[in-house]
C-alpha positions as CSV (number, residue, x, y, z in Angstrom):
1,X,-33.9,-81.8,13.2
2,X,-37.5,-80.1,13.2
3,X,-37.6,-78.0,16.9
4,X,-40.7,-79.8,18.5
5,X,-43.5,-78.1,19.0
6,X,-44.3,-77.2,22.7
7,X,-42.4,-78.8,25.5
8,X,-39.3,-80.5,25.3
9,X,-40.1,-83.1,28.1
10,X,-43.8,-83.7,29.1
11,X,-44.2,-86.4,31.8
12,X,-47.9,-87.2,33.0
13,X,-48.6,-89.5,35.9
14,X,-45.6,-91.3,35.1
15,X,-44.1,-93.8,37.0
16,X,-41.7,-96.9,37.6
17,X,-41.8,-99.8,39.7
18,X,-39.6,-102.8,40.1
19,X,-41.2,-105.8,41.4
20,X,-43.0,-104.3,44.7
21,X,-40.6,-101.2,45.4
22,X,-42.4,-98.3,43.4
23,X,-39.2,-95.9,42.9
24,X,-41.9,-93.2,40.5
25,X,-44.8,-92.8,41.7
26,X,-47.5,-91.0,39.2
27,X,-45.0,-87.6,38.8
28,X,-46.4,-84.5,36.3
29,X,-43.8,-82.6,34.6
30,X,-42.5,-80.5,31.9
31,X,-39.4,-78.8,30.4
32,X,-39.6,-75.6,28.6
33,X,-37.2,-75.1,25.7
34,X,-34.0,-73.5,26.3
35,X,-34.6,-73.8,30.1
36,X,-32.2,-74.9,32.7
37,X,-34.0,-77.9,35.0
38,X,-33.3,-79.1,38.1
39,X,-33.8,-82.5,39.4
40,X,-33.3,-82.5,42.8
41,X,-34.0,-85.3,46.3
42,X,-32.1,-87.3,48.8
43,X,-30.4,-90.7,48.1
44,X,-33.6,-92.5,46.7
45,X,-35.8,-90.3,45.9
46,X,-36.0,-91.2,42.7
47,X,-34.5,-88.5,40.5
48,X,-31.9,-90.7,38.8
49,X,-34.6,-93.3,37.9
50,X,-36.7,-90.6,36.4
51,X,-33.8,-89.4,34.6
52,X,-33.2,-93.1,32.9
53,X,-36.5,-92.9,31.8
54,X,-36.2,-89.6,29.8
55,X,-32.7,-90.8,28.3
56,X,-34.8,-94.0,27.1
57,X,-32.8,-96.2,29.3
58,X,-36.0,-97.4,31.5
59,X,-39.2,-97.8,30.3
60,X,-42.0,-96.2,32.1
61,X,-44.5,-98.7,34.0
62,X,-47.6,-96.3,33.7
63,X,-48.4,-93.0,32.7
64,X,-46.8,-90.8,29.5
65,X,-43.4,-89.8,29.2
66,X,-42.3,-87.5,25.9
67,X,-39.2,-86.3,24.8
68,X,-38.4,-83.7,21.8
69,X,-42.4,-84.3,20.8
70,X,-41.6,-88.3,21.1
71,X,-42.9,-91.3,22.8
72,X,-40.0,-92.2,25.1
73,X,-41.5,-96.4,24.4
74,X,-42.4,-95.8,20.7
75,X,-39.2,-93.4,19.3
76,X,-36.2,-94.1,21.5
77,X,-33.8,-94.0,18.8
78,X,-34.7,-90.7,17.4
79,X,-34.9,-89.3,20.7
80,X,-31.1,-90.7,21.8
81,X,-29.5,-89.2,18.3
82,X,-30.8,-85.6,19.2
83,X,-30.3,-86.0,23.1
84,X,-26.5,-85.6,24.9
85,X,-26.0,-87.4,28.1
86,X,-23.3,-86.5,30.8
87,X,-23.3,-89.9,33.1
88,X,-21.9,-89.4,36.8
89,X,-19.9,-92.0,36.3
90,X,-16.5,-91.5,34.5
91,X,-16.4,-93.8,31.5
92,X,-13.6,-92.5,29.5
93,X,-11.3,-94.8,27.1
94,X,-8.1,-94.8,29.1
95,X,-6.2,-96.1,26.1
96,X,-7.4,-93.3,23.8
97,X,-5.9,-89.7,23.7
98,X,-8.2,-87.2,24.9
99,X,-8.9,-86.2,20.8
100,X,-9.6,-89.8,20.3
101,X,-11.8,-90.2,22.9
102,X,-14.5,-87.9,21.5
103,X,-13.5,-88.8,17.6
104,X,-14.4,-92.5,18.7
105,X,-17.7,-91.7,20.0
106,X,-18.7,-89.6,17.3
107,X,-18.8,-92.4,15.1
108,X,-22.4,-93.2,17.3
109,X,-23.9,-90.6,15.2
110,X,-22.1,-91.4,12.4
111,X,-19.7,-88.4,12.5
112,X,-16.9,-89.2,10.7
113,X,-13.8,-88.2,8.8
114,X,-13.2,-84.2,8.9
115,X,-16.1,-83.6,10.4
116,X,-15.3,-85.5,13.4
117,X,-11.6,-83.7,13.6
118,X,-13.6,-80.5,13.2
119,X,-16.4,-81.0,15.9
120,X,-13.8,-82.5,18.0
121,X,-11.0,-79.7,18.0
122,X,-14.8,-76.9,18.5
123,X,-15.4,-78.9,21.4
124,X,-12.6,-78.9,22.9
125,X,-11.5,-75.3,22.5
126,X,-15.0,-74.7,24.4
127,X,-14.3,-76.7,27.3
128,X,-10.9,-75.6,27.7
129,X,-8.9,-78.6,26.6
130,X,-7.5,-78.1,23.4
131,X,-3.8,-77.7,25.2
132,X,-5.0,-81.5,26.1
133,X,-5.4,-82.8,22.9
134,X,-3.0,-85.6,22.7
135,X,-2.9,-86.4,26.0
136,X,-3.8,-89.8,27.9
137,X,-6.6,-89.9,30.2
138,X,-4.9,-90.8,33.4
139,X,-2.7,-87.4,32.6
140,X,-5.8,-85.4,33.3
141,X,-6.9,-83.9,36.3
142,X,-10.5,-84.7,38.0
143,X,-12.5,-81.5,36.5
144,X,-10.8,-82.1,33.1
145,X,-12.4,-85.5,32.9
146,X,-15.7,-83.7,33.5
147,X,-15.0,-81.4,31.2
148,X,-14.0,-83.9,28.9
149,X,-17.5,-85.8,29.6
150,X,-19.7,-82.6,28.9
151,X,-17.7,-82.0,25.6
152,X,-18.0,-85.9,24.0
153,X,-21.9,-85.1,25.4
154,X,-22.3,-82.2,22.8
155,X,-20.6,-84.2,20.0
156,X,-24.1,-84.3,18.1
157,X,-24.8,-81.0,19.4
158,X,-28.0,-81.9,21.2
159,X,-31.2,-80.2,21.5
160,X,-31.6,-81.7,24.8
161,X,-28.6,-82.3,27.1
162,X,-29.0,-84.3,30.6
163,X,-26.6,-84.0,33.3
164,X,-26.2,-86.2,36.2
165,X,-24.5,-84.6,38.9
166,X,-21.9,-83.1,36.4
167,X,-19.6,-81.5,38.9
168,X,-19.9,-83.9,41.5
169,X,-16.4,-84.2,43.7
170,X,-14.9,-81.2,41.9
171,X,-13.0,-77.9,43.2
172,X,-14.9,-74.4,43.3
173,X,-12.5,-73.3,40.3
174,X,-13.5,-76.9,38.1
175,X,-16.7,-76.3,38.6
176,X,-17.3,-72.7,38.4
177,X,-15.7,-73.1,34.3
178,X,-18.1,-76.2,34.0
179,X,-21.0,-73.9,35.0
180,X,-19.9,-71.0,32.5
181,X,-19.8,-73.4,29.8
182,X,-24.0,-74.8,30.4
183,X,-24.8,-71.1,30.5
184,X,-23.4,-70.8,27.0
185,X,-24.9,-73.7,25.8
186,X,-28.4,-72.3,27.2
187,X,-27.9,-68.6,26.0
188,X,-27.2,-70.6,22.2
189,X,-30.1,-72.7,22.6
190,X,-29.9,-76.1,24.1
191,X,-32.3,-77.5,26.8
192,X,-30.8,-78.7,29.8
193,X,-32.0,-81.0,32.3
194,X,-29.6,-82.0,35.4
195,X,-29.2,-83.8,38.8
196,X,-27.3,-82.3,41.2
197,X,-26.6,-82.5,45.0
198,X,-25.1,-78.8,45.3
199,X,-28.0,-76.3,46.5
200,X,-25.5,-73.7,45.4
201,X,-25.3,-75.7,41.6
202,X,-29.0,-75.6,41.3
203,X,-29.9,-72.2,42.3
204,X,-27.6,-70.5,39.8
205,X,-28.1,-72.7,36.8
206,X,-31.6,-73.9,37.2
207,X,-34.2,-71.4,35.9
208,X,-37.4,-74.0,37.8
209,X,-36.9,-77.3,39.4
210,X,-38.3,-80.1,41.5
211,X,-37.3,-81.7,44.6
212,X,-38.2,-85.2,44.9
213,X,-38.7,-87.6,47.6
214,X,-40.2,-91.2,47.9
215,X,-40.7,-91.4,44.8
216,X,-42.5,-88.4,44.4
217,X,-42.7,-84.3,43.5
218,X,-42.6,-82.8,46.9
219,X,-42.6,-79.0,45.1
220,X,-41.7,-77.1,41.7
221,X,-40.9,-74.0,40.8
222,X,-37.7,-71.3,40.4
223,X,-35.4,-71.6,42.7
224,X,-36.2,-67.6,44.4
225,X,-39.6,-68.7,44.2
226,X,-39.5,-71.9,46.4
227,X,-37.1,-70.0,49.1
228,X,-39.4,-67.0,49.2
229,X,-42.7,-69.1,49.4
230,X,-41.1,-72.2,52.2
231,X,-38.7,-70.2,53.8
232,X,-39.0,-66.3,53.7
233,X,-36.1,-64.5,53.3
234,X,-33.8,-65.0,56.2
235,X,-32.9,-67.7,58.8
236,X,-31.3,-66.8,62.4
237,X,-29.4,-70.1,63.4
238,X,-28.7,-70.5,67.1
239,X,-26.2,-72.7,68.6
240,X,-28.3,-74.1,71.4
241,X,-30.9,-76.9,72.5
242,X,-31.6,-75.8,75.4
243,X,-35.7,-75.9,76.8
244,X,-35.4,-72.4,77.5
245,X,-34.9,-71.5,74.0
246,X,-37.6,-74.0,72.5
247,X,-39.9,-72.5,75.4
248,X,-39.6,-69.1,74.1
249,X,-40.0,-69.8,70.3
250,X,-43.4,-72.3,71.4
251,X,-44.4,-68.8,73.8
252,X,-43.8,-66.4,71.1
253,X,-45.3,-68.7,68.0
254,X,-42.3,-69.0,65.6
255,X,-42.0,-71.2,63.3
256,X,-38.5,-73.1,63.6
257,X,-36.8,-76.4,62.8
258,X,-34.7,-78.1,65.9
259,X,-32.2,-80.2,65.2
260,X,-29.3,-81.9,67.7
261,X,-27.1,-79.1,67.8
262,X,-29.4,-75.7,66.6
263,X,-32.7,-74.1,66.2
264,X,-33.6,-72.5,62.5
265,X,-35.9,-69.7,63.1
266,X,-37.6,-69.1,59.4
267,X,-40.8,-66.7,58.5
268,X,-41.9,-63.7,56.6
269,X,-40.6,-61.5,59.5
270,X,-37.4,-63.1,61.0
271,X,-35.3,-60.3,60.0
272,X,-37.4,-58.0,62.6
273,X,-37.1,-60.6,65.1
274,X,-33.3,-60.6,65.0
275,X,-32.4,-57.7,68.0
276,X,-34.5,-59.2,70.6
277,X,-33.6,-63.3,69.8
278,X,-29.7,-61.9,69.7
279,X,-30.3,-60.0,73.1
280,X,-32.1,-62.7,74.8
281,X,-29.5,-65.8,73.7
282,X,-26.6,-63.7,73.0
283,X,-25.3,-62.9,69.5
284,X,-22.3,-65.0,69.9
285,X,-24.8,-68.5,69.5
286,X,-27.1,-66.3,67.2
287,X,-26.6,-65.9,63.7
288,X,-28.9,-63.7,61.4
289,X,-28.0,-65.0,57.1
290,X,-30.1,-64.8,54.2
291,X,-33.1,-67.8,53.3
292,X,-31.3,-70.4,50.7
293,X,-32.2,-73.3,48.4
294,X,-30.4,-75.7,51.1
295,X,-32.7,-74.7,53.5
296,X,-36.0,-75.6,51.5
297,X,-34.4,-78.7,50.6
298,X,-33.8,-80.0,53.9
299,X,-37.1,-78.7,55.8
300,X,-38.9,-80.3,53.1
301,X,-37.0,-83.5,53.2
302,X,-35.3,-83.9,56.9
303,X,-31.8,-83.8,58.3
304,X,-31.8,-87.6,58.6
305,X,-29.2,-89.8,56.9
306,X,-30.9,-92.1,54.3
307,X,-29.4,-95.8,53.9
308,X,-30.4,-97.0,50.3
C-alpha cells in the first residue's frame, strides 16, 4: 500500500448518536504516523464507540472521519485490509491449534499456502509463542491468549493497528512482554491507536492522547504534558477529613481535591509546601509522591462510580 499522505486518522466534528442518546458528540482529532495514541474516559465516555467508528464498524452520524487518507463511509474495505484490530474480547477458535488459529484468519486477506505458514511461524516467534504452536487454546494461559490476539492482529502487517484494552486482566509480567512487543512494532513503523484503563499502560506507551467523557474531549496532549499542566509535579495525600484540615487548605489557598477518606493537595509549589503540611497533620497521615496520569484522569473526570 501507498503510505498516506498526512495523518493517519483525521476526525472533524465527528459524532454518533443512537436514537436520542448522543454517545460522540462533535470530537476533533488526529493521529500522527508512527505514533502511539491513547484513548482514554470512564465507563461511557465514549472511547469504545469512537473506536468502532475508525475500525469501520459504526458509521459516523455527522462530521468527517478518515483513515489511512480514506473516507471511513466511502472506503471501508480498503481501510479494514490495511488496518489490524485487537478486540477486548477473546474470540479465539477453541477447536483450532494455536498455528491454526492465525493460518485460518489469514485467509481474510487472502494469505494463503506458504505464505500463511511463513507469516504465521514470524508471528509467533515475535510474541513469544512459537513453543505453543500446536497447542489447543484452552491449554494457554490468560496473557498467551492476548498475545495470541495481538499476533493474528498483525497477520496483514497493518499500517494501522487498534487496540482495545489489550492487556486488560493480565499479570505485571504478561503485560510488561505485551508492551515490549507495540514498542517494536512502533520503532518499525506501525501506527497504533489503543484503549486502555491502566494510567500506568498509557503513560509509557502513548506518545499524546485524549481523555474522554460524555461523549466528549475533555483534554489532549502527551501524557508529561497533561500531568505537568493539570497537576504540577507532585501530590501530598493525607489520610484525614477532618474540618480542621479543610480549614487550613481554604486559609492558606491551596488547591486540593477531598474525597471520603483523603485530601489531594496539587499545584506548581506543593513540593515546598511539604515540611509544614507534614508538621502540622503529622507525617504518618501525610504522604509527599510524584504528580501521575491517574491523577489528571480522575480530577478531570471524578471519583464517582459510573452505572452504564
Amino acid at each position: 500500500m501507498k503510505e498516506p499522505q498526512g495523518d493517519i486518522v483525521k476526525a472533524v466534528k465527528l459524532s454518533k448518536a443512537f436514537g436520542a442518546l448522543s454517545a460522540v458528540e462533535g470530537i476533533d482529532f488526529s493521529v500522527e504516523k508512527q505514533e502511539c495514541f491513547g484513548f482514554l474516559g470512564p465507563n461511557g465516555a465514549g472511547k469504545t464507540t469512537t473506536i468502532k467508528m475508525v475500525s469501520c464498524f459504526l458509521e459516523p452520524t455527522s462530521g468527517v472521519l478518515e483513515v489511512l487518507g480514506k473516507n471511513t463511509q466511502i472506503e471501508p474495505r480498503f481501510i479494514k485490509r490495511h488496518m489490524g484490530l485487537c478486540p477486548q474480547e477473546d474470540n479465539l477458535d477453541p477447536d483450532l491449534t494455536v498455528e491454526d488459529n492465525l493460518r485460518v484468519f489469514a485467509r481474510y486477506f487472502d494469505i494463503t499456502g506458504q505464505e500463511a505458514r511463513f507469516r504465521s511461524e514470524e508471528l509467533l516467534q515475535f510474541m513469544g509463542l512459537l513453543a505453543k504452536r500446536k497447542s489447543h487454546i484452552d491449554e494457554l494461559s490468560g496473557g498467551m491468549k492476548r498475545r495470541l490476539m495481538v499476533a493474528r492482529s498483525l497477520l496483514n502487517k497493518p499500517t494501522l493497528l487498534i487496540l482495545d484494552e489489550p492487556t486488560t486482566g493480565l499479570d505485571p509480567q504478561s503485560r510488561h512482554q505485551i508492551w515490549e512487543s507495540l514498542y517494536k512494532l512502533k520503532s518499525e513503523g506501525t501506527t497504533i491507536l489503543m484503549t486502555t484503563h491502566y494510567m500506568d499502560e498509557a503513560s509509557h506507551l502513548c506518545d499524546r492522547l485524549v481523555i474522554m467523557d460524555h461523549g466528549k474531549i475533555i483534554v489532549q496532549g502527551s501524557p508529561k504534558a497533561l500531568v505537568k499542566q493539570h497537576m504540577g509535579s507532585s501530590v501530598i495525600e493525607i489520610a484525614s477529613v477532618k474540618e480542621e484540615v479543610e480549614k487550613y487548605l481554604k486559609a492558606e489557598k491551596l488547591e486540593y481535591e477531598k474525597t471520603s477518606t483523603h485530601f489531594f493537595i496539587y499545584g506548581k509549589n506543593t513540593a515546598s509546601l511539604w515540611p509544614a503540611i507534614a508538621g502540622k497533620f503529622g507525617e504518618d497521615s501525610c504522604a509527599l509522591r510524584m504528580a501521575n496520569l491517574e491523577d489528571v484522569f480522575l480530577k478531570l473526570t471524578g471519583r464517582g462510580l459510573r452505572d452504564v
